[in-house]
C-alpha positions in Angstrom: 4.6 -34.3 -62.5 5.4 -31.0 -60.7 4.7 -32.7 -57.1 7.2 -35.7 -58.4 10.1 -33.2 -59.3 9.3 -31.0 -56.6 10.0 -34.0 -54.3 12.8 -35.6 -56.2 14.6 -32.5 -55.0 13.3 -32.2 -51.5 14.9 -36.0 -51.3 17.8 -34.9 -53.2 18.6 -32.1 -50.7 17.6 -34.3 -47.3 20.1 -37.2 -46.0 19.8 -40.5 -48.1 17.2 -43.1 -46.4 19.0 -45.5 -44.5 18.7 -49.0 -45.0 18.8 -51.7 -42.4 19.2 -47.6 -39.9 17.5 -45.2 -38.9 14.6 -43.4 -41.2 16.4 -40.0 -40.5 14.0 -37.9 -43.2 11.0 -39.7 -41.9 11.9 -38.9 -38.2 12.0 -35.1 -39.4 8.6 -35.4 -40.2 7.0 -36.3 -37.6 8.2 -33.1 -35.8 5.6 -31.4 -38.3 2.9 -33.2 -36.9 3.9 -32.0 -33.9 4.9 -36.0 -32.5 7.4 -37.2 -30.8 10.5 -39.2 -32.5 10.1 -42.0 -29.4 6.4 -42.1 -30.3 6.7 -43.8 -33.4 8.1 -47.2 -35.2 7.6 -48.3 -38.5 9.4 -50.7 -41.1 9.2 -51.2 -45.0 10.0 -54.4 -46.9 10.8 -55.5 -50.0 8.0 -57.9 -50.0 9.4 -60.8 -52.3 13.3 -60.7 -50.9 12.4 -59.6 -47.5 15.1 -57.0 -47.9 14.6 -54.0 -45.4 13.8 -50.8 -47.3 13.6 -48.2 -44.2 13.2 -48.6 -40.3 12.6 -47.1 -37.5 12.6 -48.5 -34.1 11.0 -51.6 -35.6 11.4 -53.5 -32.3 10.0 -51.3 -30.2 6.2 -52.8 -28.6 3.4 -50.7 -29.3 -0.3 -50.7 -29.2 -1.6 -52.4 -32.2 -5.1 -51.0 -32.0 -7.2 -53.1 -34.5 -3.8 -54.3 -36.5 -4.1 -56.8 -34.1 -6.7 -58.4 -36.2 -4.0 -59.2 -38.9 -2.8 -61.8 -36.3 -6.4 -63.2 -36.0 -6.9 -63.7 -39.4 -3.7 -65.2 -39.9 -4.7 -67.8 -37.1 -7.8 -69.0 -38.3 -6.9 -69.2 -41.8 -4.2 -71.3 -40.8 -6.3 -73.6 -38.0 -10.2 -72.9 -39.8 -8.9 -72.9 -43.3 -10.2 -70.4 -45.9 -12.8 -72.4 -47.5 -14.6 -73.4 -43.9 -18.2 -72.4 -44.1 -20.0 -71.8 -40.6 -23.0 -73.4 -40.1 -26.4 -72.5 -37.7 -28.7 -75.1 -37.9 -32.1 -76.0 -36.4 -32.3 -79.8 -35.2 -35.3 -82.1 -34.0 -35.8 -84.7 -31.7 -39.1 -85.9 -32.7 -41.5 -86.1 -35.7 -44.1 -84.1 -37.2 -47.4 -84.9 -36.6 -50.6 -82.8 -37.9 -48.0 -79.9 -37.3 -46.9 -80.2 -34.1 -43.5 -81.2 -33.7 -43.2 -84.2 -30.9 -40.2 -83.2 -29.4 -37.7 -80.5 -28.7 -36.5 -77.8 -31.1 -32.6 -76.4 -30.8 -31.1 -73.9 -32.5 -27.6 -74.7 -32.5 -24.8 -72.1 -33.1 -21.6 -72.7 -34.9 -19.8 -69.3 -34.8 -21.2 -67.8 -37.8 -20.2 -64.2 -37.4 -21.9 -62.7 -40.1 -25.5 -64.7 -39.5 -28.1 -62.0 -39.9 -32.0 -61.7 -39.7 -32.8 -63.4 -42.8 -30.7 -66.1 -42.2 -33.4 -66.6 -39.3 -36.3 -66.2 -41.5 -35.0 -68.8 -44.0 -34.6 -71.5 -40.9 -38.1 -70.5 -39.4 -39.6 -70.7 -43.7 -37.9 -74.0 -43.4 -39.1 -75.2 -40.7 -42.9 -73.5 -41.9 -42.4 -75.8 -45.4 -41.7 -79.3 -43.0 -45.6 -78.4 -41.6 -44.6 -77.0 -38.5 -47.1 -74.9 -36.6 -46.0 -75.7 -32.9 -43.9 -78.0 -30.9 -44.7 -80.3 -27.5 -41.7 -80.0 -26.0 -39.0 -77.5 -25.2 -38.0 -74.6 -27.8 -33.6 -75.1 -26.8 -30.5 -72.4 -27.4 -27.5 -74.4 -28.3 -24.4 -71.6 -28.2 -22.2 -74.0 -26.2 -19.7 -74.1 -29.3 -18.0 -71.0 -27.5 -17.8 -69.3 -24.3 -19.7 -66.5 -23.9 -18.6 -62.9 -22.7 -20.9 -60.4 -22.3 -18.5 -57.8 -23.6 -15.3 -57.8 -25.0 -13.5 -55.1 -22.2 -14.7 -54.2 -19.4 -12.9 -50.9 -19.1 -14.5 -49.7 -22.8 -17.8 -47.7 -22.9 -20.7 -50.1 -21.5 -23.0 -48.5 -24.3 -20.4 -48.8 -27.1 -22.0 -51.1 -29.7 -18.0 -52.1 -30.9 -17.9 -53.6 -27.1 -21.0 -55.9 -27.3 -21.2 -59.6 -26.3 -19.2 -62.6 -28.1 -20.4 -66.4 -28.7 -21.2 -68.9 -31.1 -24.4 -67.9 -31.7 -24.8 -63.9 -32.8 -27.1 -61.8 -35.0 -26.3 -58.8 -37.0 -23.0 -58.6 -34.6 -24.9 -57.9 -31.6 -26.3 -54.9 -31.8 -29.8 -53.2 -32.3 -30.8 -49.6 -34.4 -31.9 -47.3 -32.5 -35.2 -45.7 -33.8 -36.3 -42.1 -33.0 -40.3 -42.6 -31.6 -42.5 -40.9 -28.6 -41.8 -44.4 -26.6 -37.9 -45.5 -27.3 -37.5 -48.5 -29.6 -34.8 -50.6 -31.6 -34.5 -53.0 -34.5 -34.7 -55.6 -33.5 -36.3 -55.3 -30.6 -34.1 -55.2 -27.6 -35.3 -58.3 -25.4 -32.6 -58.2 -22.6 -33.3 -54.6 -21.6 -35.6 -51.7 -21.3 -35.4 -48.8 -23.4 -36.8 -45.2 -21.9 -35.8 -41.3 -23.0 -34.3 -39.6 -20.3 -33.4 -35.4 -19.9 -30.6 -36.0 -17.9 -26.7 -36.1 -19.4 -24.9 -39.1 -19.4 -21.4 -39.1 -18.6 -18.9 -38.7 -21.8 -17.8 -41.3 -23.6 -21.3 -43.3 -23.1 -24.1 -42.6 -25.0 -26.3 -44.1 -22.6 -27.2 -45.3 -18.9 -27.7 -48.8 -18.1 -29.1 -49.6 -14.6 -31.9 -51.0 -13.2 -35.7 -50.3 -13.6 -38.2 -50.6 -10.9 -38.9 -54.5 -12.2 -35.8 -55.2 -11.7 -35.0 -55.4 -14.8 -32.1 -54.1 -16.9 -33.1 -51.0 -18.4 -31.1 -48.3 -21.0 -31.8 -44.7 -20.4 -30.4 -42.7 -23.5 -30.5 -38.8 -23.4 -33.3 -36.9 -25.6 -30.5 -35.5 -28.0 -27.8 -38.5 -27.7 -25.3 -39.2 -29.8 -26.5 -43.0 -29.7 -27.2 -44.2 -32.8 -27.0 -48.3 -31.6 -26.6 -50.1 -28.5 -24.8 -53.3 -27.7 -26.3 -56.9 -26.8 -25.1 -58.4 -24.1 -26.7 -62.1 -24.8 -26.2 -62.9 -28.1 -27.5 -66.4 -28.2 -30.7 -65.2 -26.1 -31.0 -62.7 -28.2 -31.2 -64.8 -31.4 -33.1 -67.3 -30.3 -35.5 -64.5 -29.3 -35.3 -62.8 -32.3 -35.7 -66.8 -34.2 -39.2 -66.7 -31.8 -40.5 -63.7 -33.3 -39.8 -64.2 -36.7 -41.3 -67.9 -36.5 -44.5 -66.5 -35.0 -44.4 -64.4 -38.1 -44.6 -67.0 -40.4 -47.2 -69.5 -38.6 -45.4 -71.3 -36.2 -45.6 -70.5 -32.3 -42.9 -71.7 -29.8 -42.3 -71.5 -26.1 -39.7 -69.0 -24.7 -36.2 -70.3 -25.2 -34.4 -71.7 -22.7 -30.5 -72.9 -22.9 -29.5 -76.4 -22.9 -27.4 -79.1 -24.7 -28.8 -79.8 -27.9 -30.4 -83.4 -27.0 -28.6 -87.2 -27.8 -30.6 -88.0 -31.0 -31.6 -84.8 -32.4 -31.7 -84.5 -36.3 -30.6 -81.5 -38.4 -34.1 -80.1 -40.4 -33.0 -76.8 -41.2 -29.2 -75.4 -41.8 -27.8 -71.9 -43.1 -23.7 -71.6 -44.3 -21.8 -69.0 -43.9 -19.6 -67.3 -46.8 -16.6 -68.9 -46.9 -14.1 -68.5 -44.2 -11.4 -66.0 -46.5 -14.7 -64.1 -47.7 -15.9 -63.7 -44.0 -12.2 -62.3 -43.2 -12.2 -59.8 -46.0 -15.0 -58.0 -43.9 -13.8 -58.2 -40.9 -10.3 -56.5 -42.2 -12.5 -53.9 -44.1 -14.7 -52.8 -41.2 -12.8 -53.9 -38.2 -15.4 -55.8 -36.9 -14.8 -56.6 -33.4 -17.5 -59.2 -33.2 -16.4 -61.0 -36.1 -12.7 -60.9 -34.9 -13.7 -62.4 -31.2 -15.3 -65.1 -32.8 -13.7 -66.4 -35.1 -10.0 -66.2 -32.8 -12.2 -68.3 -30.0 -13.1 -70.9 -32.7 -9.1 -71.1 -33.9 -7.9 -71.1 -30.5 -10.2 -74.4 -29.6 -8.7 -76.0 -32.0 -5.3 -75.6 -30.8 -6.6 -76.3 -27.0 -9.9 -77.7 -26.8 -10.7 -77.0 -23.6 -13.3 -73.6 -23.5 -10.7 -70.4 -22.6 -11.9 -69.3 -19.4 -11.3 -65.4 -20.9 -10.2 -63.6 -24.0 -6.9 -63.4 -23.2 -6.3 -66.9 -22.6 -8.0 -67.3 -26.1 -6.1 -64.8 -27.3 -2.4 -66.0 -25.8 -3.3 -69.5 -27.2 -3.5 -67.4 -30.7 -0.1 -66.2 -29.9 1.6 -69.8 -29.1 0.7 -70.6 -32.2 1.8 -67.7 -34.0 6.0 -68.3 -32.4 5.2 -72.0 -33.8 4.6 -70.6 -36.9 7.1 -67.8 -37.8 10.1 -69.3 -35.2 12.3 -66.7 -36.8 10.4 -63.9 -35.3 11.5 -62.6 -31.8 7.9 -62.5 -30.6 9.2 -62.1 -26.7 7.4 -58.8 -26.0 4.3 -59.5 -27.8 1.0 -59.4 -25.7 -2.6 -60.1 -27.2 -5.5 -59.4 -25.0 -8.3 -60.5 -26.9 -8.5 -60.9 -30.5 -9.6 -57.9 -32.2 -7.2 -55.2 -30.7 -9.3 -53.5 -28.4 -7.9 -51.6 -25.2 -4.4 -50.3 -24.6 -2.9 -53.3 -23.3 -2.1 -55.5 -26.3 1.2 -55.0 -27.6 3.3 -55.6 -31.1 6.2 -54.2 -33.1 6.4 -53.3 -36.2 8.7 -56.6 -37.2 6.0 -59.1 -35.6 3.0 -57.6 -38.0 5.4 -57.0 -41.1 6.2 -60.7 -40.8 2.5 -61.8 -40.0 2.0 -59.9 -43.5 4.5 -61.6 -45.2 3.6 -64.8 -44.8 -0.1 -63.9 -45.0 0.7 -62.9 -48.9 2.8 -65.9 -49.5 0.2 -68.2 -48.3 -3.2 -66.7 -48.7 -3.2 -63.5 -51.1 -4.0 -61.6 -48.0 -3.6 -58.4 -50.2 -6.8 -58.9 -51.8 -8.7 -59.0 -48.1 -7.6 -55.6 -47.2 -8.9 -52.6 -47.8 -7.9 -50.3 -50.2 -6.4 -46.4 -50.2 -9.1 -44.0 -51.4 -11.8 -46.9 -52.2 -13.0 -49.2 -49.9 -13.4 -50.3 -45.8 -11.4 -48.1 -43.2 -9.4 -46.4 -46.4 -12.0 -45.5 -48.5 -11.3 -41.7 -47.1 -7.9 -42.2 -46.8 -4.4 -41.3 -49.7 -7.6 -41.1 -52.2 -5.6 -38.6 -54.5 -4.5 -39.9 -57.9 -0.6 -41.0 -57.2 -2.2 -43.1 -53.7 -5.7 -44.6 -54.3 -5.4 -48.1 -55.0 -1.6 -48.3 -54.0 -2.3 -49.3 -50.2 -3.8 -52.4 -49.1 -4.1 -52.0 -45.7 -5.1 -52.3 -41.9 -5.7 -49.6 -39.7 -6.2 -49.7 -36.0 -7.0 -46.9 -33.7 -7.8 -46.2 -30.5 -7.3 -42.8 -28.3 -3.9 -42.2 -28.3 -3.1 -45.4 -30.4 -2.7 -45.5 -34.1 -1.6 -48.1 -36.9 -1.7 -49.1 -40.4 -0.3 -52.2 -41.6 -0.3 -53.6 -45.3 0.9 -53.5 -48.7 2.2 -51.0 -51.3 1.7 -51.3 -54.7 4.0 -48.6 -55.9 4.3 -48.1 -60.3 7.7 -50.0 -60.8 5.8 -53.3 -60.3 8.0 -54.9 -56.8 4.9 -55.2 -54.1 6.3 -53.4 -50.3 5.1 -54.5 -46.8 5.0 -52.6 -44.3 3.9 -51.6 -40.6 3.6 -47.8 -39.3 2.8 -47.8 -35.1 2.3 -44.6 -33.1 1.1 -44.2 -29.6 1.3 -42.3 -26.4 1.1 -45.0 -23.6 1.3 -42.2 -20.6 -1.1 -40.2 -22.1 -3.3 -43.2 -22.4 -3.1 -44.4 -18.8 -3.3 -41.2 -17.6 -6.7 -40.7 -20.0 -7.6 -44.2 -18.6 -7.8 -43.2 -15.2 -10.7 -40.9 -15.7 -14.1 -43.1 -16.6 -15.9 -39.8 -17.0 -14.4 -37.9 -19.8 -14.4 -34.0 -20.5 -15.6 -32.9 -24.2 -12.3 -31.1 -23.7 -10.1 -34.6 -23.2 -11.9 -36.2 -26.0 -10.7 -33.0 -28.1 -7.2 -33.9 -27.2 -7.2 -37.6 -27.7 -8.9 -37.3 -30.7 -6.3 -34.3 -32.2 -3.6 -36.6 -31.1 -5.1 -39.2 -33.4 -5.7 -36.9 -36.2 -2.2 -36.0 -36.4 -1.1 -39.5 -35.7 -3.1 -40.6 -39.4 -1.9 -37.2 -41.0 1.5 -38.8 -40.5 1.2 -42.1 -41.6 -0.8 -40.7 -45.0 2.0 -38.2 -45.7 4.7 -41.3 -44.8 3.4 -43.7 -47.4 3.1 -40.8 -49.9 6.2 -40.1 -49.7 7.5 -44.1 -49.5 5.6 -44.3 -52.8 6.8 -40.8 -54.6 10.2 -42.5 -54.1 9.4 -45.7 -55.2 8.1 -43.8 -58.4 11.1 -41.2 -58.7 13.8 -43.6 -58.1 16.1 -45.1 -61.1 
């Protein structure tokens, strides 16, 4: 109660909020976090009316970070629908005889994000309860569903498990565990590439060093005391069906190496695993900011508006984008560049009107509330406004990247009428400027990530005091 009257007068004494103007109190503040006034945009909506509560610069294009995502989801719930269930299956083109299957074997991907190791075990137990000990024919990876990149952006860290490899067919969102050991290992295993200790440094912002060993084969060297905790796969489907190989041989039955082909004219489904439900498989993605997830499923939405493969993310990504000035005409989406679909790199670019409106109709159509995270709880807020008078009264997204920072969502303030809003900071010099170095200093990191500090500190203190008004006003 004393922070509520104590504020009540700080607002008494400060200009009035504008509406449908400038957000002169809010502009004061971000001289405390030491930002500039041209650094920022944000905009705050009366979510029901649509009436505009407070603005700044809300036209302004900035780099969305991982808000970008809110346009993803928005696509595929609109092109996948939220009930679609994803589908990996294992499919036959022969019979079973005295165990040996008298054919080929595929294992066909169907953009299952979320597909994990067990998932595998329960096709290759499948398979095991048919009488399967071996196959005559070829063991096939089907991933053609998709395209496949092996990493999202080419200018991120190569050993950055965020920046791993996209396609239709991808386990525990391509990535292995590192695990501590004399000999370096992972879990899984890592099939695609060597792992070996090294004593040298690696060059900030990797963790690790991928080159060539004397085999000729790609080979990771990670530092005795590296930060490394993961490390990103570059072939998902290869990987899978690798990983499918191993656990198979686990349960009894022994296939050849995969190779990758067209699943065969003919070939019969005889062992299938579903996915959540689209909406359910969103929620994470929004939570965590899964870059995998969001790649994936924006390729699969984007074929169905084209279907022709996209010969990159950003033509999947810009085919995301045509749909999106179909579908919300009204919004002046004429500076509005996606580069790939989950908002990595410093290219992308929205305003704060474009994602308030993505959020809009998000709520009106598919309770997208309820698939953000939440202030003080859970996902990318669960650290975040977790005092008593915030938790629970932001449903948001966050996005960040060095000298890039957003939160987009939903307020839930006491007196009952649901607010939208978009908050967007960034430094777009500082960015290029920090872009032009590949090798980073600890000392440039410091900066970029004290930029981004500050950046959050003002958003927080923003929406605290967005909702301290909502809760002292008549």
């Amino acid at each position: 109660m004393i922070r509520r009257i104590a504020l009540l007068t700080l607002l008494l004494l400060l200009p009035a909020v504008a509406v449908h103007g400038e957000d002169a109190a809010g502009v004061r503040l971000l001289d405390r976090f030491g930002l500039r006034e041209d650094a920022a945009s944000w905009l705050l909506l009366d979510l029901a009316s649509g009436k505009e509560r407070i603005a700044h610069r809300p036209e302004s294009p900035r780099i969305p970070a991982s808000t970008a995502k809110l346009a993803t989801a928005l696509a595929a719930l609109d092109l996948l629908g939220p009930d679609t269930r994803l589908a990996t299956e294992l499919l036959a083109t022969g019979p079973v005889e005295e165990g040996i299957l008298r054919g080929d074997l595929v294992l066909r991907g169907g953009g299952d994000p979320l597909l994990d190791i067990a998932d595998l075990l329960d096709l290759a137990l499948t398979l095991r309860d048919l009488g399967v000990t071996g196959i005559d024919g070829r063991f096939l990876l089907d991933d053609g569903l998709l395209p496949r990149f092996p990493r999202i952006l080419a200018s991120e860290p190569e050993s950055a498990p965020y920046n791993a490899g996209v396609g239709a067919l991808t386990v525990d969102f391509a990535r292995v565990r590192l695990v501590p050991s004399p000999q370096p290992a992972s879990v899984p295993p890592l099939y695609e590439a060597a792992l070996a200790w090294t004593d040298d440094p690696v060059a900030l912002p990797e963790t690790a060093r991928l080159s060539r060993d004397a085999r000729g084969r790609d080979a990771w060297s990670i530092p005795r005391d590296s930060r490394a905790r993961a490390l990103p796969v570059r072939d998902p489907g290869l990987h899978a069906a690798r990983l499918f190989r191993q656990l198979a041989a686990g349960t009894g039955i022994t296939l050849p190496e995969p190779e990758r082909g067209r699943t065969p004219a003919g070939a019969e489904a005889v062992a299938r695993v579903e996915s959540a439900p689209l909406r359910r498989i969103l929620r994470g993605m929004l939570f965590y900011s899964n870059n995998q997830v969001a790649e994936t499923l924006g390729m699969l939405a984007s074929l169905r508006l084209v279907p022709d493969p996209p010969a990159t993310l950003e033509e999947s990504a810009a085919r995301i984008l045509d749909h999106l000035r179909d579908r919300l005409p009204a919004v002046d989406w004429s500076d509005a560049r996606l580069v790939n679909h989950s908002g990595l790199g410093a290219d992308a670019r929205l305003t704060a009107r474009q994602l308030v409106a993505l959020l809009r109709e998000g709520a009106a159509r598919y309770r997208l509330p309820a698939m953000m995270p939440a202030s003080g709880w859970a996902g990318t807020l669960r650290r975040r406004l977790e005092e008593r008078d915030t938790a629970l009264r932001i449903w948001a997204k966050t996005g960040t990247i060095d000298y890039a920072s957003a939160i987009a969502g939903y307020l839930l303030p006491e007196d009952g009428r649901m607010q939208v809003f978009a908050i967007l900071l960034d430094d777009p010099t500082a960015r290029a400027i920090y872009d032009r170095r590949r090798e980073k200093t600890t000392g440039e990191l410091a900066v970029a990530e004290s930029w981004n500090a500050r950046a959050r500190a003002f958003q927080d203190a923003l929406l605290d005091r967005w909702l301290e008004a909502r809760a002292v006003s008549p």
